[in-house]
C-alpha positions in Angstrom: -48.6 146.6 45.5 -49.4 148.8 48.4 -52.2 152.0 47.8 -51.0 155.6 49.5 -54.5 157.0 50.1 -56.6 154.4 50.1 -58.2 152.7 53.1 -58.5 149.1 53.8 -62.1 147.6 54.6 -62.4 146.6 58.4 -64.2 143.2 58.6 -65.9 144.4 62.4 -65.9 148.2 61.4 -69.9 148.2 61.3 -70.0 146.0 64.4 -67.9 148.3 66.1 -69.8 151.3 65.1 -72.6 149.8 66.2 -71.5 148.8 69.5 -72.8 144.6 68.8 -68.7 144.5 68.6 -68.1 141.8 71.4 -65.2 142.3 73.3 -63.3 140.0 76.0 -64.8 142.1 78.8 -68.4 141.4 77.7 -68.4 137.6 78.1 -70.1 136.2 81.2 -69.2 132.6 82.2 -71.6 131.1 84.8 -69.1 131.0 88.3 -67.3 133.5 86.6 -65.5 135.4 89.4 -63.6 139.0 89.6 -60.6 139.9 90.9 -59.4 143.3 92.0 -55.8 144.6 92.8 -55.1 147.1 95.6 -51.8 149.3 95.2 -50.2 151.7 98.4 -51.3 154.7 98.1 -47.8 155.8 99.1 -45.1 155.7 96.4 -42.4 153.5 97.5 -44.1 152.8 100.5 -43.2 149.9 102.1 -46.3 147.3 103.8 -45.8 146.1 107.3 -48.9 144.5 107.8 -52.4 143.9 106.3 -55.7 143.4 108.1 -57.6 141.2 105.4 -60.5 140.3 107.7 -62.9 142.9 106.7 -62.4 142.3 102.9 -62.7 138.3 103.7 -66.4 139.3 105.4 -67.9 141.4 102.8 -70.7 139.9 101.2 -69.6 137.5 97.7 -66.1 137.9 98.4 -64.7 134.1 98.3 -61.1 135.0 98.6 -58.3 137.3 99.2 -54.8 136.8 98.0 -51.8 138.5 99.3 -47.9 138.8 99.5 -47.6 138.0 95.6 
C-alpha cells in the first residue's frame, strides 16, 4: 500500500545535511591521478593541428592524450 502525503525516511538524509555524506569525488587513492578534457572553443570547428609540448612540460603533468 503506497501513502499520498507521507514521506519516506532517507537512510543518509542527516549525513547529507551535514555534509559527512561521502561522495565519489571525495575519495583520494594514493597515485591517484586527474584527467582534464579540452573542447574547441569554436562550434563545429574543425582541429588541424595541436602543439601538446607545453602541456607535456608543466610541472605534475605525466601525460597527454589526444586524437580520441
Amino acid at each position: 500500500m503506497k501513502s499520498i502525503g507521507i514521506g519516506e525516511g532517507v537512510e543518509d538524509g542527516f549525513a547529507k545535511v551535514t555534509g559527512r555524506k561521502k561522495y565519489t569525488e571525495d575519495i583520494v587513492v594514493p597515485g591517484m591521478l586527474y584527467g582534464q578534457i579540452l573542447f574547441s572553443p569554436i562550434a563545429h570547428g574543425i582541429i588541424k593541428s595541436i602543439d601538446i609540448s607545453e602541456a607535456e612540460d608543466l610541472p605534475g603533468v605525466h601525460g597527454v592524450a589526444r586524437n580520441l
